[in-house]
PyMOL Python script that loads the backbone (N, CA, C, O; Angstrom):
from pymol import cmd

cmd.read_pdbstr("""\
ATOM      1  N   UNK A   1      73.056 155.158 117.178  1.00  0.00           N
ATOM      2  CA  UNK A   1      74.291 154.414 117.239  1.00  0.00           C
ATOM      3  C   UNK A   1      74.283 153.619 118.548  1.00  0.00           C
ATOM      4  O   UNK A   1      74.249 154.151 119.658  1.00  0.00           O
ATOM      5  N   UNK A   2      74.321 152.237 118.316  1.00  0.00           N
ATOM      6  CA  UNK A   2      74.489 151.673 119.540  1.00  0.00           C
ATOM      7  C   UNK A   2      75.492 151.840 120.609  1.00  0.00           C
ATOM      8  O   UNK A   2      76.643 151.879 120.174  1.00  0.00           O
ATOM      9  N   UNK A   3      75.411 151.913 121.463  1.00  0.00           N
ATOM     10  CA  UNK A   3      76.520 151.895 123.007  1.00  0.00           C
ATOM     11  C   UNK A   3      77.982 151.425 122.928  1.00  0.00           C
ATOM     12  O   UNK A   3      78.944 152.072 123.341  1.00  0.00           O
ATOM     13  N   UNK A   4      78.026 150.177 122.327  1.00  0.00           N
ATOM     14  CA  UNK A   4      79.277 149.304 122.046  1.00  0.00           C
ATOM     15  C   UNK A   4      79.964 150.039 120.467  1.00  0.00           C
ATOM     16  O   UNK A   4      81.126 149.718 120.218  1.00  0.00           O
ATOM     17  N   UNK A   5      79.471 150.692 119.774  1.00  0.00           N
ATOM     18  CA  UNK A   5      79.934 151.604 118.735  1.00  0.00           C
ATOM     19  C   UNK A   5      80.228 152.819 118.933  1.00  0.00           C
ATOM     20  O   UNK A   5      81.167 153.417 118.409  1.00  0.00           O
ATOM     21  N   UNK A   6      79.473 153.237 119.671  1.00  0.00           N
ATOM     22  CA  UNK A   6      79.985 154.594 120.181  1.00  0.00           C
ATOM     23  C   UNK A   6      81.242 154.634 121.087  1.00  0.00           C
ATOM     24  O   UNK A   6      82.384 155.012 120.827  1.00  0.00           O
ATOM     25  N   UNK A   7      80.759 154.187 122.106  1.00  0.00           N
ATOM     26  CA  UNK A   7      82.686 153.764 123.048  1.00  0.00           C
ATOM     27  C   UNK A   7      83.448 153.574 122.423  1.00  0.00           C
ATOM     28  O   UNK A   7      84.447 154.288 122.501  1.00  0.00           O
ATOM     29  N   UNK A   8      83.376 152.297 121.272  1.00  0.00           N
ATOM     30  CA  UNK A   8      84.264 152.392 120.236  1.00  0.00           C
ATOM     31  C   UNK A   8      85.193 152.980 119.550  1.00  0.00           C
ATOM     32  O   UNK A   8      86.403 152.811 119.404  1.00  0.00           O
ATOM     33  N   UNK A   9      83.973 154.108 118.935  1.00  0.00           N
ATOM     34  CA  UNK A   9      84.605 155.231 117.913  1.00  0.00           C
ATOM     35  C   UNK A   9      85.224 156.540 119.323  1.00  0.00           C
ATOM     36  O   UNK A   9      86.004 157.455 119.059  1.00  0.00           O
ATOM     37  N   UNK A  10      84.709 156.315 120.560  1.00  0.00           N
ATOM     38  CA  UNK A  10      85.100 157.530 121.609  1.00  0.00           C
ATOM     39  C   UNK A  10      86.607 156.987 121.674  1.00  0.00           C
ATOM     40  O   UNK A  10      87.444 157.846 121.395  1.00  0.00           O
ATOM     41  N   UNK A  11      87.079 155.780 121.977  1.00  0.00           N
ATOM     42  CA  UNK A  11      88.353 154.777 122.221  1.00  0.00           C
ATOM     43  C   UNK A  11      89.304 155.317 120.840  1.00  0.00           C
ATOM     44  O   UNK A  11      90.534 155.369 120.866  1.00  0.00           O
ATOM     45  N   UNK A  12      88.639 155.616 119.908  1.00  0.00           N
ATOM     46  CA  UNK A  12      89.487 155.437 118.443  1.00  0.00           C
ATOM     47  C   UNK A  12      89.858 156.939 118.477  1.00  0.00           C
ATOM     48  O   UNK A  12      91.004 157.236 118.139  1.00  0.00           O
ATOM     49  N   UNK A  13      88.707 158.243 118.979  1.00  0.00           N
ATOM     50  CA  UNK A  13      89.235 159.039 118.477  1.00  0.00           C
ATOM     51  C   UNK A  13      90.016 159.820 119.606  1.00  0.00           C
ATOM     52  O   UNK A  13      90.498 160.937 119.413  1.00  0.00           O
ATOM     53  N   UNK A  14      90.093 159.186 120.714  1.00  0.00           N
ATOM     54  CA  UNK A  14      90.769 159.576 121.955  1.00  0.00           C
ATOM     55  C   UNK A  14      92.389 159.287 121.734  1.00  0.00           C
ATOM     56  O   UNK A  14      93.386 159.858 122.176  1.00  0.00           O
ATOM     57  N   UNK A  15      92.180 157.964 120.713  1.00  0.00           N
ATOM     58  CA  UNK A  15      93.571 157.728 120.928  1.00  0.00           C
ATOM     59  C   UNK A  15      94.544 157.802 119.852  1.00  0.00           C
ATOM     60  O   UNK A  15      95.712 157.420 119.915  1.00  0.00           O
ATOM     61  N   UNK A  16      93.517 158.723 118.118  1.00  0.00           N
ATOM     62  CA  UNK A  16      94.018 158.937 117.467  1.00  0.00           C
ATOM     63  C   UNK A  16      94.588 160.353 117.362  1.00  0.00           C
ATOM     64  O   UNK A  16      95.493 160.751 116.629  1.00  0.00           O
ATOM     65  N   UNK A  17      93.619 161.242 118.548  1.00  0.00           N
ATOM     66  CA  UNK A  17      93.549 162.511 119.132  1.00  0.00           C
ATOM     67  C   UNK A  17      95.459 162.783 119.924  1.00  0.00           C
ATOM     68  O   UNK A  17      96.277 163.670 119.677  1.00  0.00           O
ATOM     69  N   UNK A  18      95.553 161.458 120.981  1.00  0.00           N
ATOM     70  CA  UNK A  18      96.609 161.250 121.460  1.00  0.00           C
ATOM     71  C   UNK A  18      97.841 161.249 120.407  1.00  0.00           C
ATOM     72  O   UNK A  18      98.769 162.054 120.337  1.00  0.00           O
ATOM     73  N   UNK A  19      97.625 160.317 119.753  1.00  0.00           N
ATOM     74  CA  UNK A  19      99.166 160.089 118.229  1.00  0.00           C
ATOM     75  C   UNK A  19      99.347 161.116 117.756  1.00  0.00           C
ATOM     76  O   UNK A  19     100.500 161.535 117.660  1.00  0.00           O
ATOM     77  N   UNK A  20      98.339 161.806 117.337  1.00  0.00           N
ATOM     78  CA  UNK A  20      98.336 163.350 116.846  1.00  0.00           C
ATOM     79  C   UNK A  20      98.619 164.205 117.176  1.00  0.00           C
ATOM     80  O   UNK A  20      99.063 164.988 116.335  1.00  0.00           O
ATOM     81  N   UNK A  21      98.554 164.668 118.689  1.00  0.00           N
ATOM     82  CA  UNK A  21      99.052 165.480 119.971  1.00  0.00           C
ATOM     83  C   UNK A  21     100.302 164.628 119.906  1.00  0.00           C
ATOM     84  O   UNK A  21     101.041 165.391 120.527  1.00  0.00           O
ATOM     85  N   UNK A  22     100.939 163.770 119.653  1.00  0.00           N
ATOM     86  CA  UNK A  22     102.667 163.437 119.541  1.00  0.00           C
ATOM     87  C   UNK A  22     103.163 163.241 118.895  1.00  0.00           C
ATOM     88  O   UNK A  22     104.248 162.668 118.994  1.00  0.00           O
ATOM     89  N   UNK A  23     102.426 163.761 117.470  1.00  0.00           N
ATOM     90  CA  UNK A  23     102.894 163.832 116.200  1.00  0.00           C
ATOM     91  C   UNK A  23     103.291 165.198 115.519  1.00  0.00           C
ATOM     92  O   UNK A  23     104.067 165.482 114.607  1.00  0.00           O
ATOM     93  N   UNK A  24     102.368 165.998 116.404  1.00  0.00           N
ATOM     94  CA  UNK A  24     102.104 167.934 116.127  1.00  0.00           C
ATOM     95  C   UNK A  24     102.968 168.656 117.277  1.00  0.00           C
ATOM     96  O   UNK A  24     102.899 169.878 117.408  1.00  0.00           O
ATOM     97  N   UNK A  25     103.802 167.845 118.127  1.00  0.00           N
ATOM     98  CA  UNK A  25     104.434 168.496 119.116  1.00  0.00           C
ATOM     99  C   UNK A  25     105.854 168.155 118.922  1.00  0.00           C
ATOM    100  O   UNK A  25     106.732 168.900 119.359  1.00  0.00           O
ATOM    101  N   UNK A  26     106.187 166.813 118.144  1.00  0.00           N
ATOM    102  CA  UNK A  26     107.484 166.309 118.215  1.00  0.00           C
ATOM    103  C   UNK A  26     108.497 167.298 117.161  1.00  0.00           C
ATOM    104  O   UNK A  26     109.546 166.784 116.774  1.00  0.00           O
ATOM    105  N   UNK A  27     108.250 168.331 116.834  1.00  0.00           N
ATOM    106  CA  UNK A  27     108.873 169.307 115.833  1.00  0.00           C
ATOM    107  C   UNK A  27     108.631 170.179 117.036  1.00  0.00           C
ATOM    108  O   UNK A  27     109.689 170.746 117.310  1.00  0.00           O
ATOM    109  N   UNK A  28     107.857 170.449 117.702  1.00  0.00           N
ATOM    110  CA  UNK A  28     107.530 172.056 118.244  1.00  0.00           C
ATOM    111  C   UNK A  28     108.702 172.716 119.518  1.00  0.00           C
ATOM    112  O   UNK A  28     109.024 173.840 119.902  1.00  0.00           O
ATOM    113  N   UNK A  29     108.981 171.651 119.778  1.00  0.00           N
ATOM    114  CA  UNK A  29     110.375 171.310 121.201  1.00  0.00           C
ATOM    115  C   UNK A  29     111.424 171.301 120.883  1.00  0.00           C
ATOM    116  O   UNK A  29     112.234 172.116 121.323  1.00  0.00           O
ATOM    117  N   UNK A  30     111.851 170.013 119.680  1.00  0.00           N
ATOM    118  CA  UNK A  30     112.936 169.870 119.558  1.00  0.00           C
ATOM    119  C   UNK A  30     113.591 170.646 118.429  1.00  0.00           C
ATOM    120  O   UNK A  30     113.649 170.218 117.277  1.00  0.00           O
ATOM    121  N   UNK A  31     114.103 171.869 118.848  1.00  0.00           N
ATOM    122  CA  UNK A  31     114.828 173.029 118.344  1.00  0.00           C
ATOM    123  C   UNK A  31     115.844 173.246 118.509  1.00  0.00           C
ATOM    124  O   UNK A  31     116.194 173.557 119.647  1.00  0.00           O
ATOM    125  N   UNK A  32     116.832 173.182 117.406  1.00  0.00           N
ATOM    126  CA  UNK A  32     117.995 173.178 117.361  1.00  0.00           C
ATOM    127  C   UNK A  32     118.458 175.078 116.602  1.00  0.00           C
ATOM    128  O   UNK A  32     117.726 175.645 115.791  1.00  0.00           O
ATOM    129  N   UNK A  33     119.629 175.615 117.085  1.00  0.00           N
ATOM    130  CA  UNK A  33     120.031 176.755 116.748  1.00  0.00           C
ATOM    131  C   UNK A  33     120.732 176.695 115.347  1.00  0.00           C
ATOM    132  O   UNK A  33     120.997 177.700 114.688  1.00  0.00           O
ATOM    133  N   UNK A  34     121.075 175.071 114.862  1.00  0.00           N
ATOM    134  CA  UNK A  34     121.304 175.178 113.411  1.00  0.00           C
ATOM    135  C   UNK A  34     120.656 174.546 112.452  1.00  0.00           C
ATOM    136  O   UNK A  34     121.157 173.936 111.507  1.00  0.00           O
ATOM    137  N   UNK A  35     118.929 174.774 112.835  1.00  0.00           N
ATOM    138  CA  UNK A  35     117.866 174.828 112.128  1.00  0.00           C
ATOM    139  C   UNK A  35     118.158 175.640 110.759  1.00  0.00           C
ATOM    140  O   UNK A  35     119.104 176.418 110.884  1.00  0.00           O
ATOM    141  N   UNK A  36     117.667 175.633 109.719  1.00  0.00           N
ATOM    142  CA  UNK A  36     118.066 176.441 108.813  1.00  0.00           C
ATOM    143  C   UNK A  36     116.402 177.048 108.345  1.00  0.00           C
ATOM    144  O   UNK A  36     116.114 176.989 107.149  1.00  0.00           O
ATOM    145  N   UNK A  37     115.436 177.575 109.272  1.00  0.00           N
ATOM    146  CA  UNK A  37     114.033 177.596 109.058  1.00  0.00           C
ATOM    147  C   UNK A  37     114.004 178.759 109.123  1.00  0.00           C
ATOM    148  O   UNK A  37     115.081 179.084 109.623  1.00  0.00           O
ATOM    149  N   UNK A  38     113.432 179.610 108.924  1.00  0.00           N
ATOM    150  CA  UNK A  38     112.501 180.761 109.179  1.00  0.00           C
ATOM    151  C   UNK A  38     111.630 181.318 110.235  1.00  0.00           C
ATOM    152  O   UNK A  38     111.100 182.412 110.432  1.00  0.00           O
ATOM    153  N   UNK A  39     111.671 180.184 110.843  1.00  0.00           N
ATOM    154  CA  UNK A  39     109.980 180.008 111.582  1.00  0.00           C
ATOM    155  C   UNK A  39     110.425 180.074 113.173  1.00  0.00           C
ATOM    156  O   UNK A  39     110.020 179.219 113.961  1.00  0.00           O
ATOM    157  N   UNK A  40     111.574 181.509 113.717  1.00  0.00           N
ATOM    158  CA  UNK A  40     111.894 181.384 114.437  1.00  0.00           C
ATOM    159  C   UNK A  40     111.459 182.372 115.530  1.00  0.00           C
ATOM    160  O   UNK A  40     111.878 182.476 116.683  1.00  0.00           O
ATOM    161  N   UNK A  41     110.504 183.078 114.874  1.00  0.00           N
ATOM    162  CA  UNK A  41     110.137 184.067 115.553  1.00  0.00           C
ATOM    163  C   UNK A  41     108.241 183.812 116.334  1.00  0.00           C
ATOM    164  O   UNK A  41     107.582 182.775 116.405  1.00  0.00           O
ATOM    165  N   UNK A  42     107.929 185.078 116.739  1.00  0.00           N
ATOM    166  CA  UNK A  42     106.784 184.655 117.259  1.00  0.00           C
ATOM    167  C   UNK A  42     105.860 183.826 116.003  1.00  0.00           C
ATOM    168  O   UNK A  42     105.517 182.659 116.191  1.00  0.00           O
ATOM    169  N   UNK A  43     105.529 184.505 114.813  1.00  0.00           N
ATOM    170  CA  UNK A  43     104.785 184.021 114.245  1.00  0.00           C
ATOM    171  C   UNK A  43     104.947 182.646 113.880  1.00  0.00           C
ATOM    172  O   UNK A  43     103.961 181.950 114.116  1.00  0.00           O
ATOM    173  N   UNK A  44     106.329 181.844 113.160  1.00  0.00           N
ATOM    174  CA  UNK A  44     106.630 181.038 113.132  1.00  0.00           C
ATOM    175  C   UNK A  44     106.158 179.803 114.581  1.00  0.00           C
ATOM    176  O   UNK A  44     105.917 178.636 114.272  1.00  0.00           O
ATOM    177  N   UNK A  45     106.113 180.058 115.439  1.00  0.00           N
ATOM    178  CA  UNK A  45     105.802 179.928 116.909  1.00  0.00           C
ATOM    179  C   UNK A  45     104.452 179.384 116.358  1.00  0.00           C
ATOM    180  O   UNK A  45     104.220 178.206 116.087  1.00  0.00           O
ATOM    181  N   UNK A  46     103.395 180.696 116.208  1.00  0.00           N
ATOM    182  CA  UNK A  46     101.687 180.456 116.655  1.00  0.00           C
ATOM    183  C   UNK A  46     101.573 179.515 114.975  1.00  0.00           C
ATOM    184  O   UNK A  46     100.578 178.893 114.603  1.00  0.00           O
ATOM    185  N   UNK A  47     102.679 179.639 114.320  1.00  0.00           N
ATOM    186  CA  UNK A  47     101.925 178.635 112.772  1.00  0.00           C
ATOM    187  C   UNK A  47     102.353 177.187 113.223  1.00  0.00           C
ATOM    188  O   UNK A  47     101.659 176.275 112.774  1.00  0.00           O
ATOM    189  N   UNK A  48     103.508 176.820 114.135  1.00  0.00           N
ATOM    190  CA  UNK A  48     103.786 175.659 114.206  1.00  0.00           C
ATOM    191  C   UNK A  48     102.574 174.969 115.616  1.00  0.00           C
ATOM    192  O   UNK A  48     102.125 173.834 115.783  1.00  0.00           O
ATOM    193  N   UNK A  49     102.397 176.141 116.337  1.00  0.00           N
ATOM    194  CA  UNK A  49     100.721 175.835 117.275  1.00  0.00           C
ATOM    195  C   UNK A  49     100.048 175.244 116.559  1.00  0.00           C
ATOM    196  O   UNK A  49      99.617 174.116 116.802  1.00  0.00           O
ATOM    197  N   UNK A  50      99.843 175.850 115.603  1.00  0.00           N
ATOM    198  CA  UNK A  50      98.822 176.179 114.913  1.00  0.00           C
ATOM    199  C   UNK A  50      98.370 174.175 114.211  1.00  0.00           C
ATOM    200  O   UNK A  50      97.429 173.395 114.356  1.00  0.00           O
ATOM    201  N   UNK A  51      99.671 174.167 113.493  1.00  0.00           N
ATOM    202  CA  UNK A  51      99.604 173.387 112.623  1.00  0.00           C
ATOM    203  C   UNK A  51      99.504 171.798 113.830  1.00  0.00           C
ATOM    204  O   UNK A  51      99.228 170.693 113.362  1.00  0.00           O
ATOM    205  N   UNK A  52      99.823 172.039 115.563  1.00  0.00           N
ATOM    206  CA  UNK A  52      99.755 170.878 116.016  1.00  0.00           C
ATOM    207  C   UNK A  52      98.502 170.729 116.057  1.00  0.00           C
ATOM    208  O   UNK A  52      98.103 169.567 116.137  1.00  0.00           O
ATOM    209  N   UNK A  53      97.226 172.123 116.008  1.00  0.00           N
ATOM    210  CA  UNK A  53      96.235 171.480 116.581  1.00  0.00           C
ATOM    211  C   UNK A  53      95.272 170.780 115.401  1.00  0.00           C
ATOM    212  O   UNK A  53      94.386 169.937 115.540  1.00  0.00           O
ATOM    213  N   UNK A  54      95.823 171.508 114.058  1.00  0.00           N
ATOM    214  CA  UNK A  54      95.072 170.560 112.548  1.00  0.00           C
ATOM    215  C   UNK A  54      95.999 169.084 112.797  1.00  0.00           C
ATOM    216  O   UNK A  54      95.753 168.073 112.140  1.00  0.00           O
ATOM    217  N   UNK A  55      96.852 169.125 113.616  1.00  0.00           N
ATOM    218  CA  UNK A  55      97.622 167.735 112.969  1.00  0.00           C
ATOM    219  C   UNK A  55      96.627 166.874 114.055  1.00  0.00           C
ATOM    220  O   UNK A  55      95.953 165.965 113.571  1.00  0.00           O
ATOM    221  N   UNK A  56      96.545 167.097 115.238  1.00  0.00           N
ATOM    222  CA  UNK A  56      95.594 166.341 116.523  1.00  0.00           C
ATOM    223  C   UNK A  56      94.322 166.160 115.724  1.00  0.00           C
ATOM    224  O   UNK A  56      94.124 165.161 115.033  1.00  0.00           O
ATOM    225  N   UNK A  57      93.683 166.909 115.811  1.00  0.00           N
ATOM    226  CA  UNK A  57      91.905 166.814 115.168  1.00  0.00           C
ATOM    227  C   UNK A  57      91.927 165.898 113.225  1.00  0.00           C
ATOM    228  O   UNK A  57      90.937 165.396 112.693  1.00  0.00           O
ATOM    229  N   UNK A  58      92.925 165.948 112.796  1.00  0.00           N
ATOM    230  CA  UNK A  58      92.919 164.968 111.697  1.00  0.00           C
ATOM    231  C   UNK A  58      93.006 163.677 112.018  1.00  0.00           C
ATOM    232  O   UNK A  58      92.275 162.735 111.714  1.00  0.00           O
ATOM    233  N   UNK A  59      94.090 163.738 112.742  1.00  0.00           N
ATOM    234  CA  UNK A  59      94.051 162.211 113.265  1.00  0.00           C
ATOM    235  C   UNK A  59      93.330 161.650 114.198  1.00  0.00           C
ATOM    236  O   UNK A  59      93.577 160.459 114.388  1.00  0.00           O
ATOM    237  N   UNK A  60      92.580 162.091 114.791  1.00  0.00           N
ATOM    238  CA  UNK A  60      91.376 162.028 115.446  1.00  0.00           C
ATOM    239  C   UNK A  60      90.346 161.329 114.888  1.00  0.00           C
ATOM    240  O   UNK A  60      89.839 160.248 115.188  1.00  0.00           O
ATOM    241  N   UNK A  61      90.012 162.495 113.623  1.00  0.00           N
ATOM    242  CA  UNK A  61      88.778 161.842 112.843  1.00  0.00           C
ATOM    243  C   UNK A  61      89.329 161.243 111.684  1.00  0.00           C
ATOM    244  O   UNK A  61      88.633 161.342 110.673  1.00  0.00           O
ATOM    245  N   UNK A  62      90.157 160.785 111.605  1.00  0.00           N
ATOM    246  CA  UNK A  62      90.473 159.864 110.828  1.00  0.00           C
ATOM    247  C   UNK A  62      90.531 158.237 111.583  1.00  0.00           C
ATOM    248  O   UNK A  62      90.274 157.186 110.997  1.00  0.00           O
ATOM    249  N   UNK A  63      90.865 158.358 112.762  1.00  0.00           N
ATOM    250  CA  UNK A  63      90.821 157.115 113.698  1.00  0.00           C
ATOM    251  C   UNK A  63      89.541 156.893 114.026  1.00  0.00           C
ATOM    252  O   UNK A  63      89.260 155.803 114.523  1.00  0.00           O
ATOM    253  N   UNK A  64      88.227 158.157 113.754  1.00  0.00           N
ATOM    254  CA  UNK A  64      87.020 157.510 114.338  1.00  0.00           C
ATOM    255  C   UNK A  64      86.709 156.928 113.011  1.00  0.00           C
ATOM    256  O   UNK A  64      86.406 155.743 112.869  1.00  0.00           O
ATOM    257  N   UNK A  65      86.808 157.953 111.849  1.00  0.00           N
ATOM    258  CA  UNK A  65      86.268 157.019 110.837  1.00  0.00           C
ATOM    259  C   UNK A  65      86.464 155.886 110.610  1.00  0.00           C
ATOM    260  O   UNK A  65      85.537 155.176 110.220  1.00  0.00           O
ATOM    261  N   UNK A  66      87.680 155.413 110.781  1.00  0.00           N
ATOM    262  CA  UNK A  66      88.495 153.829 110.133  1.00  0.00           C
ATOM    263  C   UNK A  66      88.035 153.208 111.686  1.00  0.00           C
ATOM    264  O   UNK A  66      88.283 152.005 111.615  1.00  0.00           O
ATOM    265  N   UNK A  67      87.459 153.521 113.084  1.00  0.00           N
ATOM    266  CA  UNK A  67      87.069 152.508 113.637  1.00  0.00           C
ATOM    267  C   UNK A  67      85.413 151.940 113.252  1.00  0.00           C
ATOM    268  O   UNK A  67      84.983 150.790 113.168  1.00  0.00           O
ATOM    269  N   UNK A  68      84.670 153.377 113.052  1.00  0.00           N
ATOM    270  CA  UNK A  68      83.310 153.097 112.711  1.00  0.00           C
ATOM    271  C   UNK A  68      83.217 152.226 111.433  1.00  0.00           C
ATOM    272  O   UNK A  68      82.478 151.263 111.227  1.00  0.00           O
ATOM    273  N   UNK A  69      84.209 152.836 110.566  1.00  0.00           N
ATOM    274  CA  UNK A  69      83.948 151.424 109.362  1.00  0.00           C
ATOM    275  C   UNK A  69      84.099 150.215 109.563  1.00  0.00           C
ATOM    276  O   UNK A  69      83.457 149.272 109.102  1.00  0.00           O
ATOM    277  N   UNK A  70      85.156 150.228 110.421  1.00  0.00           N
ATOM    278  CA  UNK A  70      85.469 148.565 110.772  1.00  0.00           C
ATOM    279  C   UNK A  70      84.586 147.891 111.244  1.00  0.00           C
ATOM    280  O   UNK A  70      84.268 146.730 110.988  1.00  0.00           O
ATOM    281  N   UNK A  71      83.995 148.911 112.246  1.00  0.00           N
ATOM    282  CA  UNK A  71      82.866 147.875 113.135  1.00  0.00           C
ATOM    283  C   UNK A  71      81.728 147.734 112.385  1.00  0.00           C
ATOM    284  O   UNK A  71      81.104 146.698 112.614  1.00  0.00           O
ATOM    285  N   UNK A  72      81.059 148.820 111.167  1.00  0.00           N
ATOM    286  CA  UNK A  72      80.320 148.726 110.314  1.00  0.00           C
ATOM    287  C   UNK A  72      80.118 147.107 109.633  1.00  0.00           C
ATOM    288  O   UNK A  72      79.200 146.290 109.697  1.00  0.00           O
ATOM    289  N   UNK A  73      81.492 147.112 108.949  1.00  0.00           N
ATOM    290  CA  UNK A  73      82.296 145.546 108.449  1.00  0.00           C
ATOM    291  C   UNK A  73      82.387 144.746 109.121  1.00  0.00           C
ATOM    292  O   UNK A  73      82.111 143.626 108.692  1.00  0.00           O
ATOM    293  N   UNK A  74      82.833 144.908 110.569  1.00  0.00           N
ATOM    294  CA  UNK A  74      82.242 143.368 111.213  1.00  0.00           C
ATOM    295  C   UNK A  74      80.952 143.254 111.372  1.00  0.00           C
ATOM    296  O   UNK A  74      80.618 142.071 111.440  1.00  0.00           O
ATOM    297  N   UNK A  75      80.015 144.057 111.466  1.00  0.00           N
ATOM    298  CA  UNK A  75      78.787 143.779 112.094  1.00  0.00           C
ATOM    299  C   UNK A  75      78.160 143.182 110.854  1.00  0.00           C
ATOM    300  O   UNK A  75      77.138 142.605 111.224  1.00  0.00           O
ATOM    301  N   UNK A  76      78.280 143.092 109.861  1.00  0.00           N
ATOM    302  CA  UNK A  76      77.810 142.511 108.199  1.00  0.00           C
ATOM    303  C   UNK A  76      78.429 140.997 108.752  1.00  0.00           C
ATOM    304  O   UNK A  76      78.414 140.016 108.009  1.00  0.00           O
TER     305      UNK A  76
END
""", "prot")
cmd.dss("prot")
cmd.show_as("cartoon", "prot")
cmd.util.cbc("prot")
cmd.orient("prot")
């Protein structure tokens, strides 16, 4: 993989890594006492962890893929 593709896809998944880390946290804080959830105890706790760090690493590699294709497609 050339140099200018790789930075690339490092740029894409750094910063799809980022959206994702503020996409998997914006539920985890803002907690209200007339939530009507379940998920209030410890376990509820380590599943909503849980679920920020699949939500970060999806969007991650989903931002490297859709940059590597792109640049795939321009380089044609």
């Amino acid at each position: 993989m050339p140099s200018l593709t790789g930075l690339a896809v490092l740029v894409a998944v750094l910063c799809g890594g980022a959206w994702g880390w503020r996409v998997g946290t914006k539920r985890l804080y803002r907690r209200s006492i007339f939530d009507g959830d379940d998920n209030r105890g410890a376990r509820g706790w380590r599943r909503r962890v849980r679920r920020r760090y699949w939500i970060t690493a999806t969007y991650a590699l989903m931002a490297a893929l859709a940059a590597y294709v792109l640049l795939m497609a321009l380089k044609r």
